[in-house]
N, C-alpha and C positions, 0 to 999 in steps of 0.2 A: 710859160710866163708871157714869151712875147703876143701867144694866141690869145691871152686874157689882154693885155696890153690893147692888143686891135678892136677885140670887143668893146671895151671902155671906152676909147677913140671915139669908135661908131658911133656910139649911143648917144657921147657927146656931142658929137659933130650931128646929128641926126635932129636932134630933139634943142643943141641951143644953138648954135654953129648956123645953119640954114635960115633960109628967109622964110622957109614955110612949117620950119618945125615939127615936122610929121611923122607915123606911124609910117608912113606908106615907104617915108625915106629910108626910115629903119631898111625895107623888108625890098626897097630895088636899088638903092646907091651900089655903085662900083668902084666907090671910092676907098681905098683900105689903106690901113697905116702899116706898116708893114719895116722890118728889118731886114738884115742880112738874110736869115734863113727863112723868111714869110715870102720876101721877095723871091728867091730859090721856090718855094714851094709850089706860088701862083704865077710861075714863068713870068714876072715880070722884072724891069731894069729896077733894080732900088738900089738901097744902102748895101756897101761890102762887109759889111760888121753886123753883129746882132746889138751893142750901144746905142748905133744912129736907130731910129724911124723915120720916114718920111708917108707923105699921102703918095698915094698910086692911083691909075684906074687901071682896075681890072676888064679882061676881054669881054664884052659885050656874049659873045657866042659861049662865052663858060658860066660867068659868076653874076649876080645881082642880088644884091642884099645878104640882110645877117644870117640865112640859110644857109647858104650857098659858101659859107667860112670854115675856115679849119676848125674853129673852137666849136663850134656847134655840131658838124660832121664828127668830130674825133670822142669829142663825148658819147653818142651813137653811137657806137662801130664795137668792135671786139678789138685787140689788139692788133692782128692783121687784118680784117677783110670790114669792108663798111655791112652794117646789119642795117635793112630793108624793114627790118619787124621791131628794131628799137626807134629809128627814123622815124616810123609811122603810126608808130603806138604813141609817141611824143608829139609828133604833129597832130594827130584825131583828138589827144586828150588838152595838151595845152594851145595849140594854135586854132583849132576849131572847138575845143568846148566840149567834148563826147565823153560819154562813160563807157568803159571795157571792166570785163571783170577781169578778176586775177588768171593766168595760165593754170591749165590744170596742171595739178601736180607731179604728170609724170610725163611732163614734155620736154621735148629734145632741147637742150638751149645751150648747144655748143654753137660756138660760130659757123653763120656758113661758111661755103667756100672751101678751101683748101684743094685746093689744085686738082681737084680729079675731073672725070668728064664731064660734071655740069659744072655753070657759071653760077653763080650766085643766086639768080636772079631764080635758075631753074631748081636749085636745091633748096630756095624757098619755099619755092611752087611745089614741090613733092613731097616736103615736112607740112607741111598746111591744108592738102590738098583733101582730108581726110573730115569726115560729117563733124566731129565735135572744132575742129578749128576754121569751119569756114564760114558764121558767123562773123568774127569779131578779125577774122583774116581777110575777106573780101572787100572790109573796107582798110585796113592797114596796111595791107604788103603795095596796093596801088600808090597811099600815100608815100610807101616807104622807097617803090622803085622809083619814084620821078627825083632822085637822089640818086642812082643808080651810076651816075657817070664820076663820084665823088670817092674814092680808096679810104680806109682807117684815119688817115690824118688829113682827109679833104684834099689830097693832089687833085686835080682833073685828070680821068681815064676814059680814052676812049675804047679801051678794048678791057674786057676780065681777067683780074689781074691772075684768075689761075690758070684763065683755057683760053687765053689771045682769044677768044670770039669777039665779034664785037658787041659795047653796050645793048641792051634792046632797054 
C-alpha cells in the first residue's frame, strides 16, 4: 500500500504540483513520498512509522523517476529476484510502443536467479540465447537489464543478489 501511496504522490506532484507539469517529471524527479518502510527501502532519512509520509529526494547516483520505484520494479520481478524479461517486455510494449508476440509455449518462465553460479543477468542470457527467442529477446533482455541494479522489491543492488558478483 504504501508503494501505491508513493506512486499517486508522484503522479500528483508531477502533473499538478510542478511549475512545468510534465511527463518528463513523471520519468526524472527524485522526489518520493515515502514512510517508515519506503524510507528503509531507499536508504533514505524519513518518517520512523509507516502512518507518517513525507517527500524525500532520492540519491541522484541510484533513482530518477517513476521507473526506478518499488512499485513499478516489484510488479516486474518474481517474488525473490528482479526479471529482466518482464522489465523489458513492459518497457518495449508500453513505454516505447512495440508489438512482441506471445512466448512460445513451452518456455522456461521460472524466475531467474536463484543462487547458483550465474547472476541473473547471465541466466537470462543462456535461457534466450537459443534461434526461436533471440528475435523478440535481443531487443527486451537490453531493455530489461538497464534495471539490473534494482532486487524483487526495488532495493538498490550493487552486487547479485545470489552470486555477490557485481551488477553488470
Amino acid at each position: 500500500e504504501a508503494m501505491r501511496t508513493e506512486t499517486k504522490a508522484l503522479v500528483h506532484r508531477a502533473f499538478f504540483e510542478n511549475d512545468d507539469n510534465s511527463f518528463a517529471t513523471l520519468l526524472t524527479s527524485r522526489e518520493a513520498y515515502v514512510n517508515g518502510a519506503l524510507s528503509k527501502l531507499y536508504g533514505v532519512e524519513g518518517p520512523e512509522d509507516d502512518e507518517s509520509f513525507e517527500w524525500v529526494t532520492l540519491d541522484a547516483d541510484e533513482r530518477s523517476g517513476l521507473l526506478t520505484r518499488a512499485a513499478f520494479l516489484t510488479v516486474y520481478a518474481s517474488s525473490k529476484f528482479e526479471s529482466p524479461i518482464k522489465r523489458g517486455a513492459w518497457l518495449y510494449r508500453e513505454a516505447l510502443g512495440g508489438a512482441l508476440g506471445d512466448p512460445p509455449p513451452n518456455v522456461d518462465d521460472s524466475p531467474p536467479g536463484g543462487g547458483g553460479a550465474l547472476t541473473v543477468r547471465e541466466d537470462v542470457e543462456v535461457r534466450t540465447a537459443g534461434a526461436d527467442c533471440s528475435g523478440c529477446h535481443a531487443i527486451i533482455n537490453p531493455l530489461g537489464f538497464t534495471l539490473g541494479h534494482y532486487d524483487a522489491i526495488g532495493r538498490f543492488q550493487a552486487e547479485d543478489m545470489g552470486t555477490d558478483k557485481p551488477i553488470d
